[in-house]
C-alpha positions in Angstrom: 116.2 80.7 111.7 114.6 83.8 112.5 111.7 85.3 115.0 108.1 86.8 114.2 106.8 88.1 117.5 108.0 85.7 119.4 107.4 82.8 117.7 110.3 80.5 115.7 109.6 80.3 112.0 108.9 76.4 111.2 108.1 77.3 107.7 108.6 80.1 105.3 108.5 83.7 106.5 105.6 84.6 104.3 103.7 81.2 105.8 103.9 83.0 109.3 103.3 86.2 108.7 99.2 85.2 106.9 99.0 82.9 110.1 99.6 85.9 112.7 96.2 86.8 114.3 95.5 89.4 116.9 92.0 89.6 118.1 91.0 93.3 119.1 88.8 93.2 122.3 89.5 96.7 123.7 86.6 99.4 124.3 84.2 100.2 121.6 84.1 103.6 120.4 80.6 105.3 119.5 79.4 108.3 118.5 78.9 109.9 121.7 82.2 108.6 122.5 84.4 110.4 119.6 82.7 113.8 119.8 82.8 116.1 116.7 86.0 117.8 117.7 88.8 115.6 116.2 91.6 117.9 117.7 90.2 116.9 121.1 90.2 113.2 120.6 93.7 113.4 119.3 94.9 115.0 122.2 93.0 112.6 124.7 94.5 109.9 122.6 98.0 110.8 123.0 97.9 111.6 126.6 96.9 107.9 127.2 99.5 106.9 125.1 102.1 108.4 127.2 100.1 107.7 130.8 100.1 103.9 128.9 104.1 103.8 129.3 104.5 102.5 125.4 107.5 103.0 123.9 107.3 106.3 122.3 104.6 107.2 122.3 104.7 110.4 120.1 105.9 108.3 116.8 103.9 109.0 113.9 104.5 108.1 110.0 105.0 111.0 107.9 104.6 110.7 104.2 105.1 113.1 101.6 104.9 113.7 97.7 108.8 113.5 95.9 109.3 115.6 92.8 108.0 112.6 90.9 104.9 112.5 92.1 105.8 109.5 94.4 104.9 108.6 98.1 107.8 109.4 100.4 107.6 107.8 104.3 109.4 108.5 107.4 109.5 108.0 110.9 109.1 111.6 113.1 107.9 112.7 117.1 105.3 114.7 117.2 106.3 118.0 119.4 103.2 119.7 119.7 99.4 119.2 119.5 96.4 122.0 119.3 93.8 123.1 117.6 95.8 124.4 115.2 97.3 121.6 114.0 100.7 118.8 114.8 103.7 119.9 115.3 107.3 117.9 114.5 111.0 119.4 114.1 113.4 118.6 111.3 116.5 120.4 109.3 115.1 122.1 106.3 117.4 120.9 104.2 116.5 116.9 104.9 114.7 115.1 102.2 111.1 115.5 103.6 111.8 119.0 104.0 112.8 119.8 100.5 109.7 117.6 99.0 107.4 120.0 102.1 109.5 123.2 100.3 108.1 121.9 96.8 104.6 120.7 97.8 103.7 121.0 101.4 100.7 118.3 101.3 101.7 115.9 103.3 100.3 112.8 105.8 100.6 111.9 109.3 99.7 108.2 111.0 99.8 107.8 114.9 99.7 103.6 115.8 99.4 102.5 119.1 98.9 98.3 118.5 98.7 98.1 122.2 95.7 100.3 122.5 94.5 99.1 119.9 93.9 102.5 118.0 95.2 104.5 114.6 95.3 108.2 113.7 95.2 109.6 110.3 96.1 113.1 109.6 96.0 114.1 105.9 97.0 118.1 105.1 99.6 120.5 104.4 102.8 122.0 106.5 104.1 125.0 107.2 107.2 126.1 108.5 106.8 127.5 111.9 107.7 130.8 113.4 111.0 131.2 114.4 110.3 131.9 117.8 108.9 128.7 117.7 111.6 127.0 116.7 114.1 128.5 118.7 112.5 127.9 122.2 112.3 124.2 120.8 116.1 124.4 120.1 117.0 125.4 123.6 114.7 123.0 125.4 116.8 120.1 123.6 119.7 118.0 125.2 123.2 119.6 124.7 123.9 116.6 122.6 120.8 116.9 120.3 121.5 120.4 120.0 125.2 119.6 118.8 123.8 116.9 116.3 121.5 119.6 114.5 124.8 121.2 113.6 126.6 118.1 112.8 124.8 116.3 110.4 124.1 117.4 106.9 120.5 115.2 106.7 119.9 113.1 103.8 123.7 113.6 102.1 125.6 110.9 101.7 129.0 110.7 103.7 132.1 108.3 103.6 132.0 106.9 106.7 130.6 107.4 110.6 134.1 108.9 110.8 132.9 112.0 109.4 130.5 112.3 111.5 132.5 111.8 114.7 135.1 114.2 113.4 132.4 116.8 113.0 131.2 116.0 116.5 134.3 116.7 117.8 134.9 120.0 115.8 131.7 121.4 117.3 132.2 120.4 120.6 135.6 122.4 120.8 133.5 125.4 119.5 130.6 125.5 122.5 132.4 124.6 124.9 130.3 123.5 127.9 129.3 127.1 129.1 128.4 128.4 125.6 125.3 128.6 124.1 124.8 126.5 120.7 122.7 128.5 118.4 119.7 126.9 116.3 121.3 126.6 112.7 119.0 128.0 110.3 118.3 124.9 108.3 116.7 123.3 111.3 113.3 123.7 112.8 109.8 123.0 113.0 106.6 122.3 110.9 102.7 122.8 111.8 100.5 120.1 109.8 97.3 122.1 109.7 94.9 119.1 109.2 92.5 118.7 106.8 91.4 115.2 107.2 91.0 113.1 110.2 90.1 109.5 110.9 90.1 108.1 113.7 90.5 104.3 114.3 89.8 101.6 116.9 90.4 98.0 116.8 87.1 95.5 117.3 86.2 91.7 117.3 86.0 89.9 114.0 87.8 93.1 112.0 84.6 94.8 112.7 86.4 97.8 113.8 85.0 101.4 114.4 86.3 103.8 112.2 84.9 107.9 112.2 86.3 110.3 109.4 85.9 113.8 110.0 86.9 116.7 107.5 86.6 120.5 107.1 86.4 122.8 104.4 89.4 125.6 106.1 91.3 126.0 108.8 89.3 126.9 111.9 85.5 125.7 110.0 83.5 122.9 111.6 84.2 119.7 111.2 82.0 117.1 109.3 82.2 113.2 110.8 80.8 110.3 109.1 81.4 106.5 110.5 83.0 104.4 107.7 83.0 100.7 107.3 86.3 98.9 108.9 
């Protein structure tokens, strides 16, 4: 036996899954509503996601391009969010960050089901300052911090042992009252966006959907409302 949202699966798994339904019925979103500033609605966007209480609310899917030529997805937390782009931390080294090394085009997707809405984000990263990266560093937990030096992201390992051995290596090295450095391999990435669309769940899967793009960093945006 198994669950799907709550509800006990009498037949097969697929036979559930075509028979889930949720009816959208939140606010409508027109074109007075969405602006021309994507950016903007992004940020307006997130802020209720968080003032919502959902669980975290600053998960977003990022995919990007392996050396094949094939997609490549991954749950991150976005860190940061301006005009100039979204912001997320990583180690360099990581899979995602040696597939942004060799092509940094990349995607982002924000879903809040509760809300009822969707962000895409299509563009390319780059590494940021740093600076950046360091303050970032310092403003994590003392355990977070540790685990950036601990685990070698994306290699395989024996065992959870080795991990926990690690741990315990680098514990004994910052001691409590010592200050744990950002290793180099670690840090942060700025998605400067190059497509945006914005979505918002409707009646009837008539949902409102507004796609904005730009020619460069910093031009004007173009929107256009696209069929659900």
């Amino acid at each position: 036996m198994g669950r799907v949202v709550g509800r006990v699966l009498t037949g097969g798994v697929d036979d559930e899954l075509a028979r889930l339904r949720e009816e959208y019925r939140r606010a409508s979103l027109d074109e007075g509503e969405v602006g021309h500033d994507p950016m903007a609605l992004s940020r307006a966007w997130v802020a209720e996601a968080v003032a919502a209480g959902l669980d975290e609310p600053n998960a977003m899917v990022l995919s990007t391009v392996g050396s094949d030529g094939s997609p490549s997805s991954r749950a991150v937390l976005l860190k940061g969010l301006d005009d100039a782009g979204f912001r997320f931390f990583t180690n360099y080294d990581s899979v995602k960050g040696r597939e942004l090394a060799a092509d940094p085009r990349c995607s982002l997707v924000l879903v809040w089901t509760f809300l009822a809405r969707q962000i895409r984000v299509s563009g390319r990263a780059e590494r940021l300052p740093a600076s950046e990266s360091d303050a970032y560093f310092a403003s994590r937990p003392r355990g977070a911090r540790l685990g950036a030096l601990v685990s070698e992201q994306s290699r395989p390992i024996a065992d959870r042992g080795v991990l926990e051995r690690r741990l315990a290596e680098v514990e004994a090295a910052y001691p409590e009252t010592e200050e744990i450095p950002r290793p180099p391999h670690w840090g942060g990435y700025l998605v400067v966006p190059e497509v945006i669309e914005v979505w918002n769940g409707r009646p009837d899967r008539l949902h409102d959907r507004f796609h904005f793009t730009r020619a460069t960093p910093g031009a004007p945006w173009s929107r256009r409302r696209l069929a659900p």
